[in-house]
TORKOL-4160 file (C-alpha; in steps of 0.2 Angstrom, whole numbers, padded with zeros to 4 digits, m for minus):
302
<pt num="1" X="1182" Y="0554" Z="0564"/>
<pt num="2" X="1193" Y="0539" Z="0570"/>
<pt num="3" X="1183" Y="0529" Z="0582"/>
<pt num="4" X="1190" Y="0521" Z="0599"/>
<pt num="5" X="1183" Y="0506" Z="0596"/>
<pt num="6" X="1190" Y="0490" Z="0589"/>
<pt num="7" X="1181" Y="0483" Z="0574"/>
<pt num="8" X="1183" Y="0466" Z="0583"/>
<pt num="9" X="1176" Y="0468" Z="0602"/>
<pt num="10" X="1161" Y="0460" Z="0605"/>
<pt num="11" X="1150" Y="0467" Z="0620"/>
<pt num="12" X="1130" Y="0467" Z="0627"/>
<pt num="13" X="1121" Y="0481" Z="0627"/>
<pt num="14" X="1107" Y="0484" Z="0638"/>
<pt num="15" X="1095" Y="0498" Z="0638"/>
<pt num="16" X="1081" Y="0500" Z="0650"/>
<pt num="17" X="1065" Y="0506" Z="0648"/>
<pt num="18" X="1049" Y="0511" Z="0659"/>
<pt num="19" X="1041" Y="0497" Z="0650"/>
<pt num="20" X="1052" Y="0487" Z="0641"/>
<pt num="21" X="1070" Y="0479" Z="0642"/>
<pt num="22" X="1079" Y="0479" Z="0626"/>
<pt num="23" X="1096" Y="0468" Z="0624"/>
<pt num="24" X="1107" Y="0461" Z="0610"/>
<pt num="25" X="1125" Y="0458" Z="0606"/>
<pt num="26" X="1136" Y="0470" Z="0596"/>
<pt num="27" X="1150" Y="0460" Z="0584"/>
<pt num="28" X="1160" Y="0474" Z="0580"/>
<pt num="29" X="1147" Y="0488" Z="0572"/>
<pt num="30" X="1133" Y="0474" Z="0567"/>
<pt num="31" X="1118" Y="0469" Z="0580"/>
<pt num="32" X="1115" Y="0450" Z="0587"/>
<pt num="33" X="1101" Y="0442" Z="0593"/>
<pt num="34" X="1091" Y="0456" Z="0597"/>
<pt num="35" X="1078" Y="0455" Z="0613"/>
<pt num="36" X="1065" Y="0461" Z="0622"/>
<pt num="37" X="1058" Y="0457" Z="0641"/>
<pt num="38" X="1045" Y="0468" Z="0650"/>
<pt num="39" X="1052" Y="0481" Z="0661"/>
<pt num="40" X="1045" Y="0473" Z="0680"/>
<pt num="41" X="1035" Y="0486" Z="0691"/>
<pt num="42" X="1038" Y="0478" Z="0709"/>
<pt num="43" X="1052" Y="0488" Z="0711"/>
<pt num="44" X="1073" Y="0489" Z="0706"/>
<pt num="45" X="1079" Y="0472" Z="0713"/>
<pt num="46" X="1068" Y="0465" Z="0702"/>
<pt num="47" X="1073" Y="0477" Z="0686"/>
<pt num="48" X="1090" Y="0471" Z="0690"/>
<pt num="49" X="1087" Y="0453" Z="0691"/>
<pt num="50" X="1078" Y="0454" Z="0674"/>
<pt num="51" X="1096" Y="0461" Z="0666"/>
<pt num="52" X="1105" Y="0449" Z="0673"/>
<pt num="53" X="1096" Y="0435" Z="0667"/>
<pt num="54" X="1096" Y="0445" Z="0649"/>
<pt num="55" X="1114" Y="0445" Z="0653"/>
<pt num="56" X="1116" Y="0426" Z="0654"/>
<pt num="57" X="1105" Y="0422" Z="0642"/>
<pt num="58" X="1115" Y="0431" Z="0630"/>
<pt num="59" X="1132" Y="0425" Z="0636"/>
<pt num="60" X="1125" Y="0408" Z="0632"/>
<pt num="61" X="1125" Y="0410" Z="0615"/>
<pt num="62" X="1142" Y="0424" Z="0614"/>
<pt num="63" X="1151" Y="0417" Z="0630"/>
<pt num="64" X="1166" Y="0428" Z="0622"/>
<pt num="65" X="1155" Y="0443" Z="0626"/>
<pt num="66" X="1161" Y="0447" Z="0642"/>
<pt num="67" X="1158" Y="0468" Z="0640"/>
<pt num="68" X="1143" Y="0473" Z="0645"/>
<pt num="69" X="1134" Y="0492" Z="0646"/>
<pt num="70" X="1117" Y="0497" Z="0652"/>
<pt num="71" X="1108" Y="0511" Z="0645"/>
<pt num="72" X="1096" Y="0522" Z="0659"/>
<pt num="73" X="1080" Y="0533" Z="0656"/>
<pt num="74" X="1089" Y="0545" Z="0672"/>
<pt num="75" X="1102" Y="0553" Z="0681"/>
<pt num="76" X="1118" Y="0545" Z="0688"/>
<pt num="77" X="1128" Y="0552" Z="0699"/>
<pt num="78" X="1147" Y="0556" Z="0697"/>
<pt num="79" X="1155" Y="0539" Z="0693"/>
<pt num="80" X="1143" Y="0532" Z="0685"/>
<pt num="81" X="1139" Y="0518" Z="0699"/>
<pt num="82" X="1123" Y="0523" Z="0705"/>
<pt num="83" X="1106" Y="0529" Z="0695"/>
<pt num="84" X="1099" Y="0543" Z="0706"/>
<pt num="85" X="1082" Y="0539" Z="0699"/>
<pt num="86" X="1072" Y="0534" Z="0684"/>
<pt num="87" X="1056" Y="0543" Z="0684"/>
<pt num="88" X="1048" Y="0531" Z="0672"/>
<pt num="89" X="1053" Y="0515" Z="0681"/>
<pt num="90" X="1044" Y="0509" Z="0698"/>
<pt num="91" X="1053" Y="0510" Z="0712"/>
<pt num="92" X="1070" Y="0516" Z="0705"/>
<pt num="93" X="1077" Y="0528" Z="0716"/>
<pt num="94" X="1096" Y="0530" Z="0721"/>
<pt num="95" X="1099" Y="0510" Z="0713"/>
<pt num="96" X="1116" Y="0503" Z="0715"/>
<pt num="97" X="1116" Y="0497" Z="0698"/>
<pt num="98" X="1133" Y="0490" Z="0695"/>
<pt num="99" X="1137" Y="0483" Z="0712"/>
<pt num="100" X="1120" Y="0476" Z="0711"/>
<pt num="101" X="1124" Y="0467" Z="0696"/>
<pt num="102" X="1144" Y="0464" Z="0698"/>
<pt num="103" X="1134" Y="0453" Z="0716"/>
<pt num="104" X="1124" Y="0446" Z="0702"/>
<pt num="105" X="1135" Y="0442" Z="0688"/>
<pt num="106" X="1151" Y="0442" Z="0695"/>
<pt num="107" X="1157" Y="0453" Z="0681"/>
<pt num="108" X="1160" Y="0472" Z="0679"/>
<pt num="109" X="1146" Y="0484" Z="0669"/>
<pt num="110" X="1145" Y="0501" Z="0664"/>
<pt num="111" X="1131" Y="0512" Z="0667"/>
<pt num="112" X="1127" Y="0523" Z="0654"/>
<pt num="113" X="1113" Y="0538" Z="0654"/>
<pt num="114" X="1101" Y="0532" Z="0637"/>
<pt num="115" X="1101" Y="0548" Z="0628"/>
<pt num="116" X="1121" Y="0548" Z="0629"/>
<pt num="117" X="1122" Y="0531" Z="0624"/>
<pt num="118" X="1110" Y="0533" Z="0608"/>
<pt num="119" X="1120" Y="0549" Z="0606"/>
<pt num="120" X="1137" Y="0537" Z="0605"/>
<pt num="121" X="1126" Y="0526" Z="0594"/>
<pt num="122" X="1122" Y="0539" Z="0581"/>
<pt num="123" X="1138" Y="0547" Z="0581"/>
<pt num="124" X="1150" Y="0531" Z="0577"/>
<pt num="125" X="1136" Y="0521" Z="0569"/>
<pt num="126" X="1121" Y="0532" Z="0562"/>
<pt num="127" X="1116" Y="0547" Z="0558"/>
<pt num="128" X="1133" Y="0555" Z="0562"/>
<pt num="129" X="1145" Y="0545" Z="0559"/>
<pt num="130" X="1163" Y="0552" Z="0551"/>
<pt num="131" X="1158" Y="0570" Z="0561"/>
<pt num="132" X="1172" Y="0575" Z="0573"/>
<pt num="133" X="1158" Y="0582" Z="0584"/>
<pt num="134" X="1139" Y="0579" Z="0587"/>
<pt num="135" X="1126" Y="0582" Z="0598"/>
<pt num="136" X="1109" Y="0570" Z="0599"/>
<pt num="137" X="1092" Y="0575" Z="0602"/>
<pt num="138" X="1080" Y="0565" Z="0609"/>
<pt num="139" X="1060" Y="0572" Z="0608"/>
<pt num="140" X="1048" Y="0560" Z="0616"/>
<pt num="141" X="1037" Y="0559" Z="0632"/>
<pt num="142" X="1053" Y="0572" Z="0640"/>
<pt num="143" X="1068" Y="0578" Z="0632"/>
<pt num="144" X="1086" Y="0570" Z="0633"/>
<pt num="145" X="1103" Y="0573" Z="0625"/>
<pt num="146" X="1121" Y="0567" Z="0621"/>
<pt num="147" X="1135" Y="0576" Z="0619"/>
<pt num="148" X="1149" Y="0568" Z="0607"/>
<pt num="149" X="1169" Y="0576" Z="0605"/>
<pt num="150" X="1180" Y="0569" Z="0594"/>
<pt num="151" X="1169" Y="0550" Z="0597"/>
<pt num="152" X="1168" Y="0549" Z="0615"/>
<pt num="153" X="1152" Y="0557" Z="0627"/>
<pt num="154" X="1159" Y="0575" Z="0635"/>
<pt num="155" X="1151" Y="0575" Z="0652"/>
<pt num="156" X="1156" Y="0591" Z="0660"/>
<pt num="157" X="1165" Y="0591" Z="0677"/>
<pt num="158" X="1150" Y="0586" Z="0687"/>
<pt num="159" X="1142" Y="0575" Z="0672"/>
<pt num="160" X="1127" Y="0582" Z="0669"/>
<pt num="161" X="1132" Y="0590" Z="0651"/>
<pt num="162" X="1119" Y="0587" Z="0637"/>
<pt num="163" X="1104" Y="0588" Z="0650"/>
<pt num="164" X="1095" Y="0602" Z="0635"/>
<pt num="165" X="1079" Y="0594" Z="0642"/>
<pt num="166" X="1081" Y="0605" Z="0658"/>
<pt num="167" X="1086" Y="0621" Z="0651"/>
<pt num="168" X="1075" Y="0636" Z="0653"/>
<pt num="169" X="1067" Y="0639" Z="0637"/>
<pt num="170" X="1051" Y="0648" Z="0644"/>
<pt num="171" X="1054" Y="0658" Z="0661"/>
<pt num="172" X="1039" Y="0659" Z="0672"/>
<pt num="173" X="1031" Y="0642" Z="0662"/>
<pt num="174" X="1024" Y="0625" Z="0664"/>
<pt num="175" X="1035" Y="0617" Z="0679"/>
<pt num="176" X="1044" Y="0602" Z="0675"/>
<pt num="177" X="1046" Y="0585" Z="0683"/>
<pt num="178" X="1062" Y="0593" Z="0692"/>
<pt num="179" X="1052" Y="0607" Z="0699"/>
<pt num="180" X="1060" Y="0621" Z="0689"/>
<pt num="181" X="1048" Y="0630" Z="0680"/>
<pt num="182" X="1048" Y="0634" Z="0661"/>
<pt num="183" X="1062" Y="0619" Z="0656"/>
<pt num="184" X="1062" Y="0614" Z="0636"/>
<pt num="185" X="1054" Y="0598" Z="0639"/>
<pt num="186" X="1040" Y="0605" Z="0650"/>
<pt num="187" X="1035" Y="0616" Z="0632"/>
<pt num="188" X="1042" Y="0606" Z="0619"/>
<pt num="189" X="1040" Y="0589" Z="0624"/>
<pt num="190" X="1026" Y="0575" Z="0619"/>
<pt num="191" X="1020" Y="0575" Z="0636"/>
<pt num="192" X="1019" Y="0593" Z="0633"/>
<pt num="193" X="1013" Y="0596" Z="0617"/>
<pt num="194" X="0999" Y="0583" Z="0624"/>
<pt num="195" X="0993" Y="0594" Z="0636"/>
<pt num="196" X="0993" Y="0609" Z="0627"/>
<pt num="197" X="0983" Y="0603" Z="0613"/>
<pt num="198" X="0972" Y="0596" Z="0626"/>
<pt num="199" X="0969" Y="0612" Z="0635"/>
<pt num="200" X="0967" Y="0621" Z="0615"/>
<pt num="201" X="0953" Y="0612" Z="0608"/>
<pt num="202" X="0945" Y="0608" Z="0627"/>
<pt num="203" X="0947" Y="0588" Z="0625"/>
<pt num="204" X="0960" Y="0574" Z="0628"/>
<pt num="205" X="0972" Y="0575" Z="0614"/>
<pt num="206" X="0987" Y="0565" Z="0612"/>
<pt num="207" X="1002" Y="0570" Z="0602"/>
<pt num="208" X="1000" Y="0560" Z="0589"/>
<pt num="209" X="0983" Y="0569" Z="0585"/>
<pt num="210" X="0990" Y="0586" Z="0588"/>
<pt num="211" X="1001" Y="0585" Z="0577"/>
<pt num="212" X="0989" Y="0575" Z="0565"/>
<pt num="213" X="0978" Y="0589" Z="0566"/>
<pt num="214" X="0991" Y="0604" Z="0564"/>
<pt num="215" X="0996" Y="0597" Z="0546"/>
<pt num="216" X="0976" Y="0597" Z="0542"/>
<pt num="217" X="0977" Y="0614" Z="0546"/>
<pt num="218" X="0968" Y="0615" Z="0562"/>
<pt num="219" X="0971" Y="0630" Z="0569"/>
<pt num="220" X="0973" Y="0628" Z="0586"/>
<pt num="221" X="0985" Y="0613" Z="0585"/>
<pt num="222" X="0996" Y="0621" Z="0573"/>
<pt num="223" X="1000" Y="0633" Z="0586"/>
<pt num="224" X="1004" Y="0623" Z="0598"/>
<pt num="225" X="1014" Y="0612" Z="0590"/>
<pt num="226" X="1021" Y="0626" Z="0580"/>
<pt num="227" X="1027" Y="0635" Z="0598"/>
<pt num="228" X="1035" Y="0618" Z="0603"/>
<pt num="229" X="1046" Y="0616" Z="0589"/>
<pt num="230" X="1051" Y="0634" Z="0589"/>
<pt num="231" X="1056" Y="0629" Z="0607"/>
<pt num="232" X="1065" Y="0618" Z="0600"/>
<pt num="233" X="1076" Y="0626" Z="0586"/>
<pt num="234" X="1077" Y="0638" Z="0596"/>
<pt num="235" X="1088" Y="0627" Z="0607"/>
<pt num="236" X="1098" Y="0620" Z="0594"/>
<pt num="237" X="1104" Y="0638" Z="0589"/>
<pt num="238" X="1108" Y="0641" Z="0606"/>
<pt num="239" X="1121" Y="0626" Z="0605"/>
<pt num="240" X="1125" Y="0629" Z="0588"/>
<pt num="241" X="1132" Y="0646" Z="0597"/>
<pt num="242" X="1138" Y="0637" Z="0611"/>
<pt num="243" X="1148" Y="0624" Z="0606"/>
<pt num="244" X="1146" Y="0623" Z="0585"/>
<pt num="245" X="1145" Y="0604" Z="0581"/>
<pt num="246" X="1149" Y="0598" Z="0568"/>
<pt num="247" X="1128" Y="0591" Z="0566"/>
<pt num="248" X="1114" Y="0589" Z="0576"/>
<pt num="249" X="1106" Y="0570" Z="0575"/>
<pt num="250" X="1087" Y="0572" Z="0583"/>
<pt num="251" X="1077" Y="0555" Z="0586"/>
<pt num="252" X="1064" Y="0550" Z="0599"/>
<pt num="253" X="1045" Y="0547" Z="0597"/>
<pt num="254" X="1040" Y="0565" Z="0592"/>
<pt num="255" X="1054" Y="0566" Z="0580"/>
<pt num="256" X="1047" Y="0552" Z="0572"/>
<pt num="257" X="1030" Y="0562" Z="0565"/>
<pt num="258" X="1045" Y="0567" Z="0551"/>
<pt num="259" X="1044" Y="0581" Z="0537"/>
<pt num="260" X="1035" Y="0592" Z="0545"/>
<pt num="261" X="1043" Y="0589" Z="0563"/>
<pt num="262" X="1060" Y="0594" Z="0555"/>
<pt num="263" X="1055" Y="0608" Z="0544"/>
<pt num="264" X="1048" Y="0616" Z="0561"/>
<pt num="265" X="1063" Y="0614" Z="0571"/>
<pt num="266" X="1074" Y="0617" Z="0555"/>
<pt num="267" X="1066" Y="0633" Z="0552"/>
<pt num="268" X="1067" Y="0641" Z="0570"/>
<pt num="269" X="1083" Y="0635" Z="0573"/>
<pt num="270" X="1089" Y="0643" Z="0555"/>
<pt num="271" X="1081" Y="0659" Z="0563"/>
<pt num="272" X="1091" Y="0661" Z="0578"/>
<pt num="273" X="1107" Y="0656" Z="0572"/>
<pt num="274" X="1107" Y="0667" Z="0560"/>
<pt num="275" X="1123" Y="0678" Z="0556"/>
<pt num="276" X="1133" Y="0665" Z="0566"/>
<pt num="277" X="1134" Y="0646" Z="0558"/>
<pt num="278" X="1123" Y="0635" Z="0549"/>
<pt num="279" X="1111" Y="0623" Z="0559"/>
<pt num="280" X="1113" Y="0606" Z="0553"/>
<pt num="281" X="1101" Y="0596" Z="0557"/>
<pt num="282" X="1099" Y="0574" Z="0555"/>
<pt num="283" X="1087" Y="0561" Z="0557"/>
<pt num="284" X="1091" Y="0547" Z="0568"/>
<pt num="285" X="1095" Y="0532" Z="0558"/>
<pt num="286" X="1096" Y="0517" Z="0571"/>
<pt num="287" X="1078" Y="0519" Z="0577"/>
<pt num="288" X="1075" Y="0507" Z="0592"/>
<pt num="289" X="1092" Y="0497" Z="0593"/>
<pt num="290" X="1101" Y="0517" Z="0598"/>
<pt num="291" X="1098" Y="0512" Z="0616"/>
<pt num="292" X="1106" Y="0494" Z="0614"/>
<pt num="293" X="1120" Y="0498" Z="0602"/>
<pt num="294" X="1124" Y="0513" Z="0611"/>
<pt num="295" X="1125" Y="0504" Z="0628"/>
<pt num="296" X="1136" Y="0490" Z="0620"/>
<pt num="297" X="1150" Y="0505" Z="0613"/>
<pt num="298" X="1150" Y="0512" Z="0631"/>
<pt num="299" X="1156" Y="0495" Z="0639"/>
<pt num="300" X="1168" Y="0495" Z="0626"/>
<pt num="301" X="1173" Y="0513" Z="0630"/>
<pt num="302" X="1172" Y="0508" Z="0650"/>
């Protein structure tokens, strides 16, 4: 895949988290001066008054860096101005992002969704980098995803593509934080695994134990987490039909449990696409920096 980036542009990458705000400089394909700055919870005037002064700070030291993307745990709406609303982050509802920065900084941003700008990440610098075509998979407290055609995000006409989290994988189940009930993420995601296991052995579980217990053998956990991943590969396959990339890259906290993550996911997802195309599946490779690198390629991309 020949990538539409120059091996020379230099840009900032932020990536926002309900927690945490991640932020580096991207030298071509390597990672400078990586940082981190608590996420504040007294609402989005202050989030944005935190990137900007990450902003500065890094244009201190890389005052050529004058491209710069921010990565958001949500929704935006059409042209990518405006973030409709971060569930994860205090008070961030219908932000004006990048006029609220360019009245800060004085400078243009782009606004990037997180999962697509891992997914950019992954594609030109991870996991699937050389594939013509790839979609990333995020699995953690919900369910995100990034479409990637020949090195750039496909959005769709109204920009919602890659929202797998939000499919219905389970009609009549679990509502989901949109309302809808029975969405992928609201029965395959941590939060949900969590919950199930919770309910299965009649105390509080998190994921981590559930799925420390399924590989014990525990009954009860094993069928939980065994549904969720089935969910899952289930959903690959039904991409694989869809649209057949090239590779599936799948990250994200849950992801990170490993072999016997992928082996579940792997093996459902073989099930379902069988008779059409092989499911190829991949473990992220960029870890925590996806957000920040990926955010820096999308101001590159504008």
């Amino acid at each position: 895949m020949s990538s539409p980036f120059s091996p020379e542009q230099i840009s900032i990458g932020i990536d926002v988290g309900g927690t945490k705000i991640a932020s580096g400089v991207l030298r071509g394909d390597e990672l400078h001066d990586p940082h981190v700055v608590p996420t504040p919870e007294t609402g989005w005037k202050a989030v944005l008054d935190a990137i900007a002064g990450e902003v500065q700070r890094l244009q201190e030291h890389h005052p050529e860096a004058r491209l710069i993307g921010v990565g958001i745990p949500g929704p935006l709406n059409a042209d990518r101005t405006r973030v409709k609303f971060a569930p994860n982050i205090y008070g961030f509802t219908d932000v004006p992002l990048v006029d609220g920065l360019r009245d800060r900084l004085g400078q243009r941003v782009v606004l990037e969704n997180d999962a697509k700008a891992a997914a950019l990440a992954e594609a030109h610098l991870g996991a699937a980098r050389g594939a013509e075509s790839s979609i990333y998979v995020t699995v953690s407290t919900g369910i995100g995803s990034g479409i990637v055609l020949n090195g750039r995000i496909w959005r769709g006409r109204h920009g919602i593509a890659g929202e797998i989290g939000h499919v219905t994988a389970l009609p009549g189940g679990p509502v989901s934080g949109t309302g809808l009930d029975g969405a992928l993420e609201a029965v395959a995601s941590g939060t949900a695994i969590a919950r199930d296991a919770s309910y299965a052995l009649n105390r509080e579980v998190t994921t981590a134990e559930a799925f420390a217990l399924a590989q014990q053998g525990h009954p009860g956990a094993r069928r939980v987490v065994a549904q969720a991943l089935r969910h899952i590969g289930m959903a690959l396959a039904d991409l694989q039909k869809i649209l057949d990339p090239e590779v599936f890259v799948l990250g994200g906290g849950v992801a990170s449990v490993g072999d016997y993550f992928f082996h579940g996911v792997q093996a459902a997802a073989d099930e379902y696409a069988q008779g059409f195309a092989p499911v190829t599946i991949r473990r992220a490779q960029l870890g925590g920096n996806a957000g920040v690198i990926g955010a820096a390629l999308a101001a590159r991309h504008g």
